[in-house]
C-alpha positions in Angstrom: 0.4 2.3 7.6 -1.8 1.8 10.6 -5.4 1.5 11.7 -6.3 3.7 14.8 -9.5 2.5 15.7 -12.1 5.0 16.9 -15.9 4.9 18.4 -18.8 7.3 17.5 -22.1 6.1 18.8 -22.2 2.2 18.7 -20.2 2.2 15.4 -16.8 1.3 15.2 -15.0 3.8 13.1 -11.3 2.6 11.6 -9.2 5.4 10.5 -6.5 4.5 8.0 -3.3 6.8 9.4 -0.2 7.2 6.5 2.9 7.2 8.0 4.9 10.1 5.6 7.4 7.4 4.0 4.9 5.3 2.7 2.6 8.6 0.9 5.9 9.6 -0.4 6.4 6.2 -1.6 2.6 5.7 -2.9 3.5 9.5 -4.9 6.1 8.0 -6.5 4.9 4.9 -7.6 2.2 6.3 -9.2 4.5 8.7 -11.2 6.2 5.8 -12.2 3.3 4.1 -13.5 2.0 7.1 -15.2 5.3 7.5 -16.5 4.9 3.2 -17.8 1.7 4.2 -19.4 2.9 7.0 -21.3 6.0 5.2 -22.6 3.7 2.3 -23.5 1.4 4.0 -25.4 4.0 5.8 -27.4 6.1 2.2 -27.7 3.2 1.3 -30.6 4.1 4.6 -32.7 8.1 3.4 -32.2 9.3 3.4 -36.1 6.4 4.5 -38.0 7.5 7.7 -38.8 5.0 10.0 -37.0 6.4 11.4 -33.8 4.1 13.7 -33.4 1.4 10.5 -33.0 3.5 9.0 -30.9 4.2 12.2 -28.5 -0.3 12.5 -28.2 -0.4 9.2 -27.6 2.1 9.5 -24.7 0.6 12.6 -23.3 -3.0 10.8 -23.7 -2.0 8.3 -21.6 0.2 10.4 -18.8 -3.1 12.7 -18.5 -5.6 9.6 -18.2 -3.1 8.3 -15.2 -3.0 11.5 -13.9 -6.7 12.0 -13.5 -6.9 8.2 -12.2 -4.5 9.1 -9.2 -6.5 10.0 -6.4 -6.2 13.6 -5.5 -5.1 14.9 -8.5 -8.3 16.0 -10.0 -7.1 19.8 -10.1 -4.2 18.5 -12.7 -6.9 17.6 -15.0 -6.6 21.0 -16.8 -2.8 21.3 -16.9 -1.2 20.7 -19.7 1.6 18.3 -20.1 2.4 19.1 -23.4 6.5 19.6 -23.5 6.9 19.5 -27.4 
């Protein structure tokens, strides 16, 4: 990750450039944290005989991590329902 500094007028304009490792890298980390929340969330439903509570409360969490990640507004409506 870089700064390329740029000038427009008398402002100073810096441009944050992504080098394609470290996008790929910030993609999968936050796939791995939406992947921690979901297993979290379902970790509290772990022996109480309700899978099907445990399975929402998983795919409550992957979608509110999902819609946190910036850029991924359109996934909103997808469902991640694989049950």
């Amino acid at each position: 990750m870089g700064l390329t500094p740029g000038i427009i007028g008398e402002k100073v304009m810096v441009e944050q450039t992504i080098a394609p490792l470290d996008l790929e890298r910030m993609v999968e980390l936050d796939f791995v944290r939406t992947t921690e929340a979901a297993a979290l969330n379902a970790y509290h439903w772990l022996g109480k005989g309700d899978p099907q509570a445990a399975h929402a409360a998983a795919v409550a969490a992957a979608r509110r991590a999902f819609i946190a990640i910036k850029g991924t507004d359109r996934w909103s409506g997808v469902s991640l329902t694989v049950w």
